[in-house]
Structures are given as structure tokens and as C-alpha cells.
C-alpha positions as CSV (number, residue, x, y, z in Angstrom):
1,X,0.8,0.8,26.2
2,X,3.1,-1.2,23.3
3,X,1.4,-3.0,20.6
4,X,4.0,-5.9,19.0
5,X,3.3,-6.5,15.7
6,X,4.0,-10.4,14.9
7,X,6.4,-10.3,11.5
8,X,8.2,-13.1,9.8
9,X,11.7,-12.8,8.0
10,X,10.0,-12.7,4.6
11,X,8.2,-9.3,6.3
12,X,10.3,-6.5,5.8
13,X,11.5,-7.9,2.3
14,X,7.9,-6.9,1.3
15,X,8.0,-3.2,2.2
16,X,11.5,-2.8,0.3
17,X,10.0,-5.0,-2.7
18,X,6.4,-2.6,-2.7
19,X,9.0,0.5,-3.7
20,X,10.5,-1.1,-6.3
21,X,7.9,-3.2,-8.2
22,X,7.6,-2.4,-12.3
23,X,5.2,-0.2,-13.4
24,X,5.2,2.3,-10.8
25,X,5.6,6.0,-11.9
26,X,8.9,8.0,-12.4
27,X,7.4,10.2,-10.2
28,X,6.3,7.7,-7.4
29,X,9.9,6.4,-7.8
30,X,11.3,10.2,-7.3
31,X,9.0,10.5,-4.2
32,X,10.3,7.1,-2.7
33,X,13.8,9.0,-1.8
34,X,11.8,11.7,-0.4
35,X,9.3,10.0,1.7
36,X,11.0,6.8,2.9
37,X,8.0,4.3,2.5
38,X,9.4,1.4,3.1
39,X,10.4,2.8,6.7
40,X,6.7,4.0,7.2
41,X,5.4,0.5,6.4
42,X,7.8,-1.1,8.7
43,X,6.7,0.8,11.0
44,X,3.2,0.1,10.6
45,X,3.9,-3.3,10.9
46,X,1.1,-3.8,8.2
47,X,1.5,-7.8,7.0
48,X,0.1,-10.0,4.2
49,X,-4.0,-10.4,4.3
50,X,-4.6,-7.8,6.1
51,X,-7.4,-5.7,5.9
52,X,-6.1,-1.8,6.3
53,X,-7.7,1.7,5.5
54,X,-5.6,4.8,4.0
55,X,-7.5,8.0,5.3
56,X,-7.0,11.2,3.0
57,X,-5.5,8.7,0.1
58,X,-5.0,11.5,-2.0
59,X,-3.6,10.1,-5.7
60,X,-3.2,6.8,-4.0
61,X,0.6,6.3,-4.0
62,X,0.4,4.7,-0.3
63,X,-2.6,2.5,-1.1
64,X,-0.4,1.2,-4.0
65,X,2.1,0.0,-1.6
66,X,0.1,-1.0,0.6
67,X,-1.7,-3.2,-1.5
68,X,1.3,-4.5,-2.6
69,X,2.4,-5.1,1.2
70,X,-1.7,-7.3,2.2
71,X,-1.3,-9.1,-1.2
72,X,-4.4,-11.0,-2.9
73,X,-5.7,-12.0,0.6
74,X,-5.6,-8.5,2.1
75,X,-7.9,-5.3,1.0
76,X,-7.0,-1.7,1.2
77,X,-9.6,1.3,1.6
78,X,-9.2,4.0,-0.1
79,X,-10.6,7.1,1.7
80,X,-10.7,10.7,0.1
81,X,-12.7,13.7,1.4
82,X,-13.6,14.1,-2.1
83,X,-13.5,12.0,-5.4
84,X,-9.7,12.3,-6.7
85,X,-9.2,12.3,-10.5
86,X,-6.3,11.2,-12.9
87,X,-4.3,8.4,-11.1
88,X,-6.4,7.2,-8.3
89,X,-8.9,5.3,-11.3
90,X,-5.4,3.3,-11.8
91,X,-5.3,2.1,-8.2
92,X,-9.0,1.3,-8.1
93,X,-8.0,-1.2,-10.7
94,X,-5.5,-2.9,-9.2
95,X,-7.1,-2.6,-5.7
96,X,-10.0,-4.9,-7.1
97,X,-7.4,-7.1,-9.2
98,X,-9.2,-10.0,-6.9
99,X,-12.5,-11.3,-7.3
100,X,-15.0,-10.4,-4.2
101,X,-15.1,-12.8,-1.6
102,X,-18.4,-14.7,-1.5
């Protein structure tokens, strides 16, 4: 079984862009060479507006990208096992940078 994943020109642009955008942590940047993100999200062939779910989020740095990658029209799910302390109350606050939908 494949799944294709639709993708524009604009796509993979986003994945390189959600590594690099200001703010992030010296350490997030330091774990960027290490982990290869922007290859993961290719991968994953996770788009704009979509709705997506990181299980075992840990501090959150994927559910930073990621939210980066859906945009304002997309959500991302944070999922711990338990409640994670320190950095993770910084992505809650840019995870709910949009107002609800009503």
C-alpha cells in the first residue's frame, strides 16, 4: 500500500523555513544538525491547514515546526504521557496564537 501525499512547489520551502525561523532556541538550532527535521517533515508530507497530532511531544521542539509547517489554518496536538514543564508553556502559546474556530 503507497499513500501520495499531494504537495505544491511552495511545500518543501516550508519545512526548510520551519528550522530556521527567529526566535527558536540555540539549542533547538544545535539539534536541527542532529536530527534533520526538515527531512522528517518532508517525509511526512504534512502541508498547510492541516490538522496533525505529535504523540510523546516531549519539550515540544517538533510541535514548533510543525505548527510552523499547518500555519494559522492548521492545529497541532500536543500529546505527553505526563504534563512537561519549562518550554512546552512557550509552545502552548504560540500553538493557540489563533483565535478558536466558531
Amino acid at each position: 500500500m503507497s499513500i501520495a501525499h499531494a504537495t505544491t512547489s511552495e511545500t518543501p520551502n516550508l519545512y526548510s523555513a520551519a528550522e530556521l525561523l527567529p526566535g527558536r532556541s540555540a539549542g533547538d538550532l544545535h539539534r536541527n544538525a542532529l536530527d534533520h527535521p526538515a527531512e522528517i517533515l518532508r517525509l511526512s508530507g504534512i502541508r498547510r491547514d492541516m490538522r496533525v497530532a505529535d504523540f510523546l511531544a516531549g519539550d515540544g521542539y517538533f510541535s514548533e515546526l510543525l505548527s510552523n509547517v499547518v500555519g494559522p489554518g492548521g492545529r497541532v496536538l500536543m500529546i505527553n504521557k505526563e504534563p512537561m514543564l519549562g518550554k512546552t508553556d512557550r509552545f502552548v502559546l504560540v500553538l493557540r496564537k489563533q483565535p478558536p474556530h466558531h
